[in-house]
NUTORZA-560649 format. One record per residue: residue in three letters; x negated, y, z of N, C-alpha, C, O, CB in turn. Coordinates in steps of 0.001 Angstrom, whole numbers, plus 500000, padded with zeros to 6 digits. Glycine has a CB too. Layout:
REM residues N
  panu   neast  nnorth     nup  caeast  canorth    caup   ceast  cnorth     cup   oeast  onorth     oup  cbeast  cbnorth    cbup
   ala       X       Y       Z       X        Y       Z       X       Y       Z       X       Y       Z       X        Y       Z
...
This chain:
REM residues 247
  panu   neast  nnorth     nup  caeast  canorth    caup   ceast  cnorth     cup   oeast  onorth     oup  cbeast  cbnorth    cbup
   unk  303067  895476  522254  304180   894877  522998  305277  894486  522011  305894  895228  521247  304732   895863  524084
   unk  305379  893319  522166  306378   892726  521235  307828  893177  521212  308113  893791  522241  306414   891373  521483
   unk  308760  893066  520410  310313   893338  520798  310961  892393  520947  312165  892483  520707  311083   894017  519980
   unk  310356  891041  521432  310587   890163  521690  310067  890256  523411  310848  889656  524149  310104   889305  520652
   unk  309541  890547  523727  309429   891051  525222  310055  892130  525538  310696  892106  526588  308179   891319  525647
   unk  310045  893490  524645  310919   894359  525516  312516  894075  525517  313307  894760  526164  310697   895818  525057
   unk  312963  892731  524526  314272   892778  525160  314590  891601  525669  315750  891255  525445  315293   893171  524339
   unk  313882  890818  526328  313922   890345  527704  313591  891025  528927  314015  890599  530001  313243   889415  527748
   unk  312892  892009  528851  312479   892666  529688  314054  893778  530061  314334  894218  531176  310993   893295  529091
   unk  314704  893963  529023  315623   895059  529026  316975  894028  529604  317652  894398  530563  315784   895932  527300
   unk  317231  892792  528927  318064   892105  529767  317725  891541  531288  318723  891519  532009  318388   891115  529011
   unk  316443  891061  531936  316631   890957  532798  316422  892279  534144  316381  892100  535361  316105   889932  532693
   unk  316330  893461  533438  316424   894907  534196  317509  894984  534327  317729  895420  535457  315968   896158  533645
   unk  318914  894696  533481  320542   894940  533278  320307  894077  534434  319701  894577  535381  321657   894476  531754
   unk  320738  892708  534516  320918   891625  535706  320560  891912  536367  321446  891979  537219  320597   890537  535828
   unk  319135  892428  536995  318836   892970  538403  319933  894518  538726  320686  894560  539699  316905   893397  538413
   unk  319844  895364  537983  320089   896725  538171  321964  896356  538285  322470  896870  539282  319346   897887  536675
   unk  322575  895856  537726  323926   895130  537650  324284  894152  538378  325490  893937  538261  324148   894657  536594
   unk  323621  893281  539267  323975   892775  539546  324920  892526  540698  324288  893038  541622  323365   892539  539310
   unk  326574  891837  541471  327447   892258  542146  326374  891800  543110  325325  891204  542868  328940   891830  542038
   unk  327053  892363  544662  326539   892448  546317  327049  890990  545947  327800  890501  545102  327359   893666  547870
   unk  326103  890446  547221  326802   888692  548044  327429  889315  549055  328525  888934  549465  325527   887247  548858
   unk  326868  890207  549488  327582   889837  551208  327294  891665  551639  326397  892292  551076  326218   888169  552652
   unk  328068  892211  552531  328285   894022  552032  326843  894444  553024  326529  894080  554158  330358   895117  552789
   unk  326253  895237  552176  324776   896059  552411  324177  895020  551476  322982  895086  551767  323956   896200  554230
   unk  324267  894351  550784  323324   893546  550057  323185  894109  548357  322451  893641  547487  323899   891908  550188
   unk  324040  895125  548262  323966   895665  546687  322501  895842  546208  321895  895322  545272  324728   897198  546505
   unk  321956  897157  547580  320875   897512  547026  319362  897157  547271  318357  897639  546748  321016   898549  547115
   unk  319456  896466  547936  318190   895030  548153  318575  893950  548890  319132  893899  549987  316781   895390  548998
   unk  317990  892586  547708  318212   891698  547639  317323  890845  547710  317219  890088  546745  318748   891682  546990
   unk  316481  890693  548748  315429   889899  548731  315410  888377  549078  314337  887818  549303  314666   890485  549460
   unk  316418  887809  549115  316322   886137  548799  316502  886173  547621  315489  885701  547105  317325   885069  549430
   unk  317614  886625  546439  317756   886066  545194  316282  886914  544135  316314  886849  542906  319595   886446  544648
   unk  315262  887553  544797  314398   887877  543991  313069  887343  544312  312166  887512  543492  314436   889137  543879
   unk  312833  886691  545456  311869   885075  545601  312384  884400  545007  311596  883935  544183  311660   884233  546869
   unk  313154  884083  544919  314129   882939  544290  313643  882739  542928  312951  881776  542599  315780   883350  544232
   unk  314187  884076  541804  313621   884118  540736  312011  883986  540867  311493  882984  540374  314090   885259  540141
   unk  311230  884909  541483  310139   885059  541700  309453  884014  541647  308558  883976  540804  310018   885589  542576
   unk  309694  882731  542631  309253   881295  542293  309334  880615  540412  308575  880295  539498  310399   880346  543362
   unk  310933  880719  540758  310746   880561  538994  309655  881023  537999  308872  880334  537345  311797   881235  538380
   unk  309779  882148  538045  309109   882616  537031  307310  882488  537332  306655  882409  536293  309707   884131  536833
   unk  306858  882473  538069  305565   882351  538520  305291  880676  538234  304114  880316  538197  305438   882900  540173
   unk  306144  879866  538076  306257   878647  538012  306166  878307  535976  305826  877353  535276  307804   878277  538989
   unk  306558  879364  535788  306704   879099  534480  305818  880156  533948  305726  880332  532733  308153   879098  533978
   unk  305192  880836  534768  303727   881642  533890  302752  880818  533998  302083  880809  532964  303052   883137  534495
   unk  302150  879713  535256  301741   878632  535470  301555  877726  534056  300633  877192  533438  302612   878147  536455
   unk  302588  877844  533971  302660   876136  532360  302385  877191  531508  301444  876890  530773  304688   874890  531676
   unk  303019  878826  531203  302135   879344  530097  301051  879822  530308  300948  880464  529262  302590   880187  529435
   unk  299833  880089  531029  298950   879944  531040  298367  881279  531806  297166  881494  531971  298689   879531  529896
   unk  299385  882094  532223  299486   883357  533171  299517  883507  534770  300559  883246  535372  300620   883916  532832
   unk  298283  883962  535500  298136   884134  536000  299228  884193  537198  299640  885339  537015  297565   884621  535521
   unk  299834  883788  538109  300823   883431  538690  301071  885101  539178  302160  885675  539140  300583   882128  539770
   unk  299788  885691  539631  299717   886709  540384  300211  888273  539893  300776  889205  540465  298431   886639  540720
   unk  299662  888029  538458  300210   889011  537494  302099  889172  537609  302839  890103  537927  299656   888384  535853
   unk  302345  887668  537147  303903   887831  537225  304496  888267  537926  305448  889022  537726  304515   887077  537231
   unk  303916  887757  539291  304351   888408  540290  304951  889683  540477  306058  890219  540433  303603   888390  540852
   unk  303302  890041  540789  302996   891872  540187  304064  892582  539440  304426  893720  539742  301697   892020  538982
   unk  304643  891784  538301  305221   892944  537098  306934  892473  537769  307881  893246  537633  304746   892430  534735
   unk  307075  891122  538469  308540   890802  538779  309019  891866  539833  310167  892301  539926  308725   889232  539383
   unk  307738  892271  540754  308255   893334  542171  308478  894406  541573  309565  894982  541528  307173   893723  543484
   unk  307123  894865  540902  307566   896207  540337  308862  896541  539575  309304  897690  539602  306630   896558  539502
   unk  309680  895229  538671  310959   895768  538356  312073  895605  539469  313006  896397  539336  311403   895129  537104
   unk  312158  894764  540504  312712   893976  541635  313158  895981  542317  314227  896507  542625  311151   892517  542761
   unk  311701  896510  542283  312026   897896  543153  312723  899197  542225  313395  900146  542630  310426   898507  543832
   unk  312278  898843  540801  312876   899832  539926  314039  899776  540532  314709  900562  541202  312908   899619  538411
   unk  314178  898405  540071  315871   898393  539932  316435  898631  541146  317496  899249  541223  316539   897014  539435
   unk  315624  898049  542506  316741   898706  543808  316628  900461  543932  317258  901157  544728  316153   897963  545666
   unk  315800  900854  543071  316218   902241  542992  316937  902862  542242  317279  903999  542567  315488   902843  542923
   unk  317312  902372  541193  318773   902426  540721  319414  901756  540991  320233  901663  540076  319081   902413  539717
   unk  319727  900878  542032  321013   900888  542850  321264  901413  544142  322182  901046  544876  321365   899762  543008
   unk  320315  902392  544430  320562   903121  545570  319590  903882  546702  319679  904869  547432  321202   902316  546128
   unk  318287  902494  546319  317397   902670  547474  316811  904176  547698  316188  904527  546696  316216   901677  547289
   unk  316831  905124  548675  316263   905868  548393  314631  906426  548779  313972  907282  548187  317083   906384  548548
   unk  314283  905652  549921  313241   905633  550285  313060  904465  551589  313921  904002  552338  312981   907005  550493
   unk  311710  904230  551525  311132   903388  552351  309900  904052  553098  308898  904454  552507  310783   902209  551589
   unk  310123  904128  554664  309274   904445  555250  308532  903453  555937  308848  902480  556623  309658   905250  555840
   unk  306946  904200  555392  306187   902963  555889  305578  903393  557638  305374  904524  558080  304700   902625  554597
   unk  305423  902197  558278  304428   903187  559535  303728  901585  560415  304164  900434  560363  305921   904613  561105
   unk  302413  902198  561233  301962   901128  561874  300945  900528  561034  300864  900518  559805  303003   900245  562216
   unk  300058  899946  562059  298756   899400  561393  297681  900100  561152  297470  901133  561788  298946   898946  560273
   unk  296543  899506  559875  296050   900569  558960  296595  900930  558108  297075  900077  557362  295140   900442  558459
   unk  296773  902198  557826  297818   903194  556662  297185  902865  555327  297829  903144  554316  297756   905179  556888
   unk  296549  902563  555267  296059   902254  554000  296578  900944  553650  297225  900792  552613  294596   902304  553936
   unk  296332  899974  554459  296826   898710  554042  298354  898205  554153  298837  897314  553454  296076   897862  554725
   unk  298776  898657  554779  299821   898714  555160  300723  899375  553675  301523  898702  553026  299731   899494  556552
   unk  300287  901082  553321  301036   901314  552118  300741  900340  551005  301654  899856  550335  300787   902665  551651
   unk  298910  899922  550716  298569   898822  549618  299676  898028  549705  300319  898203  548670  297213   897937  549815
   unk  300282  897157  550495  300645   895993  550297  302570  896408  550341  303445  895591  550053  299830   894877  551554
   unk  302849  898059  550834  304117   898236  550555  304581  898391  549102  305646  897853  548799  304461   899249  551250
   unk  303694  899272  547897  303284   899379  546982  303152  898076  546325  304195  897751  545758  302388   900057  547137
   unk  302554  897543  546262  302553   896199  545793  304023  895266  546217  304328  894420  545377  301170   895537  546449
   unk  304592  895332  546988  305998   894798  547129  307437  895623  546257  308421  895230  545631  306222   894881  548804
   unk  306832  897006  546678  308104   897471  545411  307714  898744  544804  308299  899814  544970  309814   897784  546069
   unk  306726  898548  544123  306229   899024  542678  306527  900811  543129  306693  901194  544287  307416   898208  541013
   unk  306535  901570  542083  306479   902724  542364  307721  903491  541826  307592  904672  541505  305288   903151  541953
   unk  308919  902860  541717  310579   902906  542199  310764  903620  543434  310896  904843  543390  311255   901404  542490
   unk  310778  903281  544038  311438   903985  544976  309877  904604  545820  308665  904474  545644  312665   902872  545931
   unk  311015  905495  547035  309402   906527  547146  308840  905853  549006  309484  905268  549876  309952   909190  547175
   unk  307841  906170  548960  307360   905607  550302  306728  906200  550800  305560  906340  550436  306801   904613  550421
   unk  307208  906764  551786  306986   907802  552775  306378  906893  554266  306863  905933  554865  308613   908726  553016
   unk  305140  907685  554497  304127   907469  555201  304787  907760  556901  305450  908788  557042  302861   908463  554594
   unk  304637  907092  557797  305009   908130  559405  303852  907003  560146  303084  906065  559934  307349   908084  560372
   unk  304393  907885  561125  303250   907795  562425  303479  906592  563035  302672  905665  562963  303358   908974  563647
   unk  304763  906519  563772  305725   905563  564992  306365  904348  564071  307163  904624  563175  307303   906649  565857
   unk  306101  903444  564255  307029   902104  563803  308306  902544  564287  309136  902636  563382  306603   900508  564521
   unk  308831  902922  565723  310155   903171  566068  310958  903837  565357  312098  903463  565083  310236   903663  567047
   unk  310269  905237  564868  310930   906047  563916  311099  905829  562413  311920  906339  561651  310385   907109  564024
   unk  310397  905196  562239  310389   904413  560496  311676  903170  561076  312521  902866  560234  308162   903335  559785
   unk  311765  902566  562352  313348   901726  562795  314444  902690  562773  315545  902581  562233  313415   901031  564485
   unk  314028  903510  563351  315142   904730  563453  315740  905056  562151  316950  904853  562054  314505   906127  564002
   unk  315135  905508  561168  315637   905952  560019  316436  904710  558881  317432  904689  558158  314365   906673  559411
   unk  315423  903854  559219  316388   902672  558716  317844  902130  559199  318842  901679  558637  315658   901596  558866
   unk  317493  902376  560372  318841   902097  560937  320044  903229  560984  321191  902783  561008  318577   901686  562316
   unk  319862  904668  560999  320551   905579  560712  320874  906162  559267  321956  906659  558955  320097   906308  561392
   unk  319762  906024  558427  320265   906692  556660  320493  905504  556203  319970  904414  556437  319027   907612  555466
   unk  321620  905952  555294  322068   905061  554317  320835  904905  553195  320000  905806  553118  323483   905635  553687
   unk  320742  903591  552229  319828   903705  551336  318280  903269  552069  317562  902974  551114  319967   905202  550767
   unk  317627  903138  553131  316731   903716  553533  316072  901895  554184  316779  900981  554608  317224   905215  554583
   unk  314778  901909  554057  314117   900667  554527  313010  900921  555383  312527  902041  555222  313650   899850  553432
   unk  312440  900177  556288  311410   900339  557059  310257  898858  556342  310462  897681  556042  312046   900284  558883
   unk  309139  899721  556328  307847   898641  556104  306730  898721  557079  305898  899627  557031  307114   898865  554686
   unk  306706  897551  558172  305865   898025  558944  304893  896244  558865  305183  895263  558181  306693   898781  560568
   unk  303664  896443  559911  303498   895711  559721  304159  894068  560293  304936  893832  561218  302623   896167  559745
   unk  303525  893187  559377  304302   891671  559847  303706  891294  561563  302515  891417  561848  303652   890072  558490
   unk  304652  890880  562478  304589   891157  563605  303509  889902  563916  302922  889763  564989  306012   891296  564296
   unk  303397  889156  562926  302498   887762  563136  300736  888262  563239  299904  887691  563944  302796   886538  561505
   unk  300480  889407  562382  299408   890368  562346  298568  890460  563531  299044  890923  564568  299920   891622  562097
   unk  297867  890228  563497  296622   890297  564718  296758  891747  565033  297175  892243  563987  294821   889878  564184
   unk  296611  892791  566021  296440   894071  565919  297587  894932  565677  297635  896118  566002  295593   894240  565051
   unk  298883  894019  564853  299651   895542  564084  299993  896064  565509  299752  897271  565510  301401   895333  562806
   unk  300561  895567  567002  301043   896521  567552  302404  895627  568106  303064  895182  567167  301175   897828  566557
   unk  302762  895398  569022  304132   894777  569714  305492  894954  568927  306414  894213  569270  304388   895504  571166
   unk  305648  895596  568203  306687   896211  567575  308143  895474  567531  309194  896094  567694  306204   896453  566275
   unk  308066  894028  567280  308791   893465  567009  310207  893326  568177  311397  893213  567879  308032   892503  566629
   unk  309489  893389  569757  310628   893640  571002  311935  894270  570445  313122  893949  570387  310029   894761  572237
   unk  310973  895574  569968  312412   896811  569734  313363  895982  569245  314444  896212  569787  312249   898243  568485
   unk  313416  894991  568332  314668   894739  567842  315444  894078  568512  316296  893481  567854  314672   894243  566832
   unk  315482  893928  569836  316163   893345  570853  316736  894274  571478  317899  893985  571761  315477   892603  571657
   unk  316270  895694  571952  317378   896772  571927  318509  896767  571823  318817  896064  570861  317331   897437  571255
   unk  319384  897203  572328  320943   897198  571749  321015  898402  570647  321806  898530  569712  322198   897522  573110
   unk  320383  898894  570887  320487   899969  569501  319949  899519  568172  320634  899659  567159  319641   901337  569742
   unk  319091  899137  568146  318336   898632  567037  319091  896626  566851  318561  895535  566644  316259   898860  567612
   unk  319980  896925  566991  320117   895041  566602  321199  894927  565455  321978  893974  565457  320843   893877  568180
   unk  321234  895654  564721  321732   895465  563933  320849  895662  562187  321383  895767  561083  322774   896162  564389
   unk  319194  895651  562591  318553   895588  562175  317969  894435  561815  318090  893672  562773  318238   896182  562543
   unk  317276  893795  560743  317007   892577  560486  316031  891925  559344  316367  891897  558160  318094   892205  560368
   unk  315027  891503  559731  313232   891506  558850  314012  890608  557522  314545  889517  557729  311326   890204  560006
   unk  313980  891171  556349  314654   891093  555725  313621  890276  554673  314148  889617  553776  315345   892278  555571
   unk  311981  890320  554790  311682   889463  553830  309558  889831  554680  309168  890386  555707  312441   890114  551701
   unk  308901  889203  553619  307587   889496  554327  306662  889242  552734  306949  888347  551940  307174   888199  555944
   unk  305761  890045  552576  304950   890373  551930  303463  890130  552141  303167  890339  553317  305242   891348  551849
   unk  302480  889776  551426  301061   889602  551585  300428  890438  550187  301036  890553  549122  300662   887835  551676
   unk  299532  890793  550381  298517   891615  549712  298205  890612  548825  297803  889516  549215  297293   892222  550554
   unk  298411  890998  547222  298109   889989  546071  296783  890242  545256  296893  891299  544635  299304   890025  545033
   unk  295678  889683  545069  295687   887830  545218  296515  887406  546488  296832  888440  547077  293909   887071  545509
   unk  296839  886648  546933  296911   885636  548246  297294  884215  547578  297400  883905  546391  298226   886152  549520
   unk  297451  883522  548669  297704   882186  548987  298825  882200  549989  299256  881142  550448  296458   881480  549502
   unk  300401  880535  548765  301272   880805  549585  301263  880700  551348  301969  881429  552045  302099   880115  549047
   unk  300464  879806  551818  299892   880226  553529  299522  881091  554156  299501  881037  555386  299058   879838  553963
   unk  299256  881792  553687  298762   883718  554333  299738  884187  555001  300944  884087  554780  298527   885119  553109
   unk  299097  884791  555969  300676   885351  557003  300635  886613  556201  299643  887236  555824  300572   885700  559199
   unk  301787  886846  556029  302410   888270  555229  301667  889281  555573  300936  888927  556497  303922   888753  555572
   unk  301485  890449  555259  300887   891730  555694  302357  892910  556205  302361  893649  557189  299835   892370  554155
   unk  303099  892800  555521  304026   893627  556091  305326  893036  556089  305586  892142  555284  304044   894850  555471
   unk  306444  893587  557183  307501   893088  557075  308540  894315  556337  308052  895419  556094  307833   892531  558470
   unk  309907  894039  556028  310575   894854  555495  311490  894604  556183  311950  893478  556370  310709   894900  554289
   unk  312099  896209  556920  313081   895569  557905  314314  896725  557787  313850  897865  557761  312353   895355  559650
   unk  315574  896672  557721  316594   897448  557597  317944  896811  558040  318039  896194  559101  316598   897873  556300
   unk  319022  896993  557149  320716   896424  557836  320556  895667  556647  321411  895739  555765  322462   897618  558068
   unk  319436  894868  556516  319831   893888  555619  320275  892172  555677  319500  891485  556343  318885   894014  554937
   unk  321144  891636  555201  321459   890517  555699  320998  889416  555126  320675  889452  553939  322580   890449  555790
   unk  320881  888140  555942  320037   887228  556213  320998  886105  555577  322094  885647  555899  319552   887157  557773
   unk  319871  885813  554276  320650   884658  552849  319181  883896  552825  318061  884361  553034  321270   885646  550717
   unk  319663  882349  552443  318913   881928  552455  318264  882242  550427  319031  882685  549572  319333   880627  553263
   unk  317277  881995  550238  316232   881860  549100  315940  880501  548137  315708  880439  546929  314970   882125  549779
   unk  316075  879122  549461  315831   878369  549124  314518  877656  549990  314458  876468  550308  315882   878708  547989
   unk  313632  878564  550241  312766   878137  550482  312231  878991  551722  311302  879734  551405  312136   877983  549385
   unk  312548  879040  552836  312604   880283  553895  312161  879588  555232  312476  878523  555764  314273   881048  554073
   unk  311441  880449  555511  311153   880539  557488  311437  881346  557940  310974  882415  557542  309930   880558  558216
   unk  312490  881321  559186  313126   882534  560107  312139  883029  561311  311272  882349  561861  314607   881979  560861
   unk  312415  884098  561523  311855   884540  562929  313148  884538  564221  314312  884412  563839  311171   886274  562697
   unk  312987  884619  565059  313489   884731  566180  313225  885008  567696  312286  884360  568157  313835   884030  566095
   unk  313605  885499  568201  313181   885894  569809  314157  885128  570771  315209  884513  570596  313353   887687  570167
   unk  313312  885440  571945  313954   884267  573022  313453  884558  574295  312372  885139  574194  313536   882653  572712
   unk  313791  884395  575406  313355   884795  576795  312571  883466  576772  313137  882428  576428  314602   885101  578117
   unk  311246  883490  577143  310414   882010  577217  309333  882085  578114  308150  882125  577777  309748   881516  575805
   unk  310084  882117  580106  309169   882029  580704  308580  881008  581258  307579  881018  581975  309296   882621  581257
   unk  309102  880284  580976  308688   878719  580881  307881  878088  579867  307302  877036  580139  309779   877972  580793
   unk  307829  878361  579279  306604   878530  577859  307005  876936  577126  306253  876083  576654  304301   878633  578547
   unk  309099  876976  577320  309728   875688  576704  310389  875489  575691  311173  874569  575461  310416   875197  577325
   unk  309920  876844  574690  311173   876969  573863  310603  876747  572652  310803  877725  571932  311999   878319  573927
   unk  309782  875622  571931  309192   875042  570837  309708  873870  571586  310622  873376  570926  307578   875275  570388
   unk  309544  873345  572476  310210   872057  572591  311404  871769  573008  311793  870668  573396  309648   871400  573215
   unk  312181  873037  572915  313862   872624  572904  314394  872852  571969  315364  872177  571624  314757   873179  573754
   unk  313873  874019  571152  314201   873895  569791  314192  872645  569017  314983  872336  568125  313457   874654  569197
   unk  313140  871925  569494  312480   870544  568682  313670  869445  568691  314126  868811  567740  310934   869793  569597
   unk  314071  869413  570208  314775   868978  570839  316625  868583  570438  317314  867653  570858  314423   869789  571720
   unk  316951  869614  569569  318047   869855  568467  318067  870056  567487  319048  870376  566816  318651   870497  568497
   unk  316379  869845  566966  316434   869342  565244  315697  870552  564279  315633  870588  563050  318360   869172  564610
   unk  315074  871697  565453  314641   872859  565104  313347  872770  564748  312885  873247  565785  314837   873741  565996
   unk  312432  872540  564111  311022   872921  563808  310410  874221  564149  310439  875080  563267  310858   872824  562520
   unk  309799  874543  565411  309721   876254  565333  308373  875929  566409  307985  874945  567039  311464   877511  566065
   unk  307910  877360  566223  306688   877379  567182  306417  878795  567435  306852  879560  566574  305353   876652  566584
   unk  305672  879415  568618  305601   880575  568961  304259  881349  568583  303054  881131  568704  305874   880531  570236
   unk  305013  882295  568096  303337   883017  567569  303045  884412  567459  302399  885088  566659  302925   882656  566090
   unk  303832  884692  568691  303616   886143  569604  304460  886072  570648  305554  885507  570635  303957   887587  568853
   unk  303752  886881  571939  304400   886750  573082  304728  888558  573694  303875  889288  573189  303341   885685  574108
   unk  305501  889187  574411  305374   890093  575084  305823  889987  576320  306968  890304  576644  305754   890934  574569
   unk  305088  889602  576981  305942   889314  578972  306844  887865  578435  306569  886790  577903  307711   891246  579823
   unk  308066  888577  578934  309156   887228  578644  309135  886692  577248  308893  885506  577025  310793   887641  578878
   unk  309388  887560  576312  309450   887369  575284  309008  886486  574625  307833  886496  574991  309269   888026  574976
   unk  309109  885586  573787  308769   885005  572693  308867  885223  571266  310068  885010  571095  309145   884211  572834
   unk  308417  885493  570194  308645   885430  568503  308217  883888  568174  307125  883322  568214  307498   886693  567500
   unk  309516  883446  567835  309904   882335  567276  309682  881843  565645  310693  881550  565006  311140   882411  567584
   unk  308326  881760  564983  309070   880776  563554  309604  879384  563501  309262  878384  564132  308075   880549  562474
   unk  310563  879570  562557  311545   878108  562302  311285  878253  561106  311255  879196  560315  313284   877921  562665
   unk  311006  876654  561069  310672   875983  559228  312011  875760  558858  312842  875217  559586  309663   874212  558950
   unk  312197  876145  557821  313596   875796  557216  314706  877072  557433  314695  877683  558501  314197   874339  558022
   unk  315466  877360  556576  316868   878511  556565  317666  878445  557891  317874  877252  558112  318123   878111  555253
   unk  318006  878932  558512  318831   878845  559678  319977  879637  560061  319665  880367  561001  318123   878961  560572
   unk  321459  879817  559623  321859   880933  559814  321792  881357  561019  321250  880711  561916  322858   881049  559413
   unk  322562  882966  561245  322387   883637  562731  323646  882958  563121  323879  883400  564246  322348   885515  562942
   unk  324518  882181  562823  325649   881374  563562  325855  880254  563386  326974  879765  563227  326744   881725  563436
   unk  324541  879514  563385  324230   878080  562917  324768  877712  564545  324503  878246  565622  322301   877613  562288
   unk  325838  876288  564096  325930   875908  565871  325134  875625  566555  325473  875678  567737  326554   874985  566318
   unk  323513  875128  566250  322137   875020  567156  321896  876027  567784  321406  875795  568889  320914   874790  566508
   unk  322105  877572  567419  321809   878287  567559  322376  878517  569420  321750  878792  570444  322089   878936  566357
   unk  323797  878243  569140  324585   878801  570539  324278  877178  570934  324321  877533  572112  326651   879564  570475
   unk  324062  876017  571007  323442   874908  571543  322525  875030  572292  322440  874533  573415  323063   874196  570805
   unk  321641  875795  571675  320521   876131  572474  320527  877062  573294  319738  877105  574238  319609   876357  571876
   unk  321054  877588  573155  321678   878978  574236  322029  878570  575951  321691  878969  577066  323489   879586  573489
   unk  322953  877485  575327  323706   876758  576395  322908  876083  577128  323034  876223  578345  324675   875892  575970
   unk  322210  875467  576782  320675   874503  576960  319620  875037  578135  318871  874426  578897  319658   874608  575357
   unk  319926  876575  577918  318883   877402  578697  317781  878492  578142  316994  879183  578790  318124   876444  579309
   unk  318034  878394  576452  317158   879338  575759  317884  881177  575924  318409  881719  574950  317100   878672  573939
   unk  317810  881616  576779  318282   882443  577045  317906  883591  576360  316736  883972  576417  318247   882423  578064
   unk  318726  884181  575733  318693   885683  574544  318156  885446  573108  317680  886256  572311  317543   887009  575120
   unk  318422  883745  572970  318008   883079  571739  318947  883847  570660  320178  883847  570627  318235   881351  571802
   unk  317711  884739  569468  318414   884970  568834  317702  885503  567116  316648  886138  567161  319163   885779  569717
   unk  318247  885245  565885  317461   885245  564489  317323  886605  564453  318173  887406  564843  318195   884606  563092
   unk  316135  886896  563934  315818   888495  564111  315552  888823  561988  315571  889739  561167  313770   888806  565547
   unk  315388  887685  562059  315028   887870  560544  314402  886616  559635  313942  885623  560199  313958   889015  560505
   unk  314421  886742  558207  313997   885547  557485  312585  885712  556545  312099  886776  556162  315244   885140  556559
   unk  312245  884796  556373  311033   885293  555699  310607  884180  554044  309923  883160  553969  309658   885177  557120
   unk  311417  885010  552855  311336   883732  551422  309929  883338  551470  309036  884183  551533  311687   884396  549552
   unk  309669  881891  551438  308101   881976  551148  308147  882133  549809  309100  882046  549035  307145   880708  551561
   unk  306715  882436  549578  306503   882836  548666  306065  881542  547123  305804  881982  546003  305572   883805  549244
């Protein structure tokens, strides 16, 4: 190992591990500005002749060091198969911070939403099988919770629906390159074409009773004026639950 790599490696650990909050709860994970890089650099292992997937690999694993020296203290995983589910939590943030296994998706919400420091990894609600999970965050208790980024099991392809989501009080920045989720009362089965309707690209791709889970192509804030447009319109309990950097 060159010392020409370990001190790039040592400056861009300072910048992650140092780097100021955007916006408050954002100190200690930051998952738009580390797709962000993440693209970069996978973009530029590409032209040197490195495996896109590798980079990847070694960018998460410092991405989690470092949110564990700035705070993170654990991530509970739950839901799905436990095996795959930890594979692909593990593979999102390296072996930094610690990841604790549970039973209940609710209670892996619970803890995220009550300890400081603390993240939930469950599975991505787009998942064939993981389990309804995604409602809860319509709760009044749980809404201040928010899918903060989405992960796929590497090898993949950027089209693969994620394998797990990461969900905590984390706030919703765009990346650059992002698709939101959202929920919506949709018993009319009209709310891809009213979205459409005000300039929204989105389509539904889970249902529970009323419910709808909404993706939208493109960044969207949670107080974008479309947002309460559509509200008004008739999309009733239209609301961003979370973002997802592609990859």
């Amino acid at each position: 190992m060159s010392d020409a790599f370990l001190a790039a490696l040592a400056l861009k650990w300072r910048e992650l591990r140092d780097a100021p909050a955007t916006a408050p709860g954002a100190g200690v994970f930051r998952p738009a500005r580390e797709a962000a890089d993440m693209r970069r650099l996978c973009r530029e292992a590409i032209n040197s002749g490195i495996p896109p997937e590798a980079a990847a690999r070694v960018w998460r694993s410092m991405c989690g060091d470092a949110a564990a020296a700035r705070g993170l203290k654990a991530v509970y995983v739950a839901g799905g198969d436990m095996t795959l589910t930890l594979e692909a939590g593990r593979s999102y943030f390296g072996f930094g911070p610690d990841l604790v296994p549970l039973v209940e998706v609710r209670e892996a919400l619970d803890r995220a939403l009550h300890q400081p420091g603390v993240l939930a990894c469950v599975p991505w609600p787009e998942q064939a099988g993981a389990g309804q999970w995604w409602p809860v965050l319509n709760e009044s208790r749980f809404q201040d919770l928010t899918i903060g980024c989405g992960w796929p099991s590497l090898p993949g392809k950027g089209g693969d629906v994620p394998r797990i989501a990461v969900v905590g009080r984390i706030p919703i920045e765009p990346s650059g390159e992002d698709d939101m989720l959202a929920t919506v009362h949709d018993d009319q089965w009209t709310a891809a074409n009213r979205l459409g309707d005000i300039g929204l690209k989105a389509e539904v791709v889970a249902r529970a009773r009323s419910q709808a889970l909404m993706r939208i192509s493109g960044y969207v804030a949670p107080d974008d004026p479309r947002i309460e447009m559509a509200r008004k319109a008739g999309l009733d309990g239209l609301r961003i639950i979370g973002v997802r950097p592609r990859p």
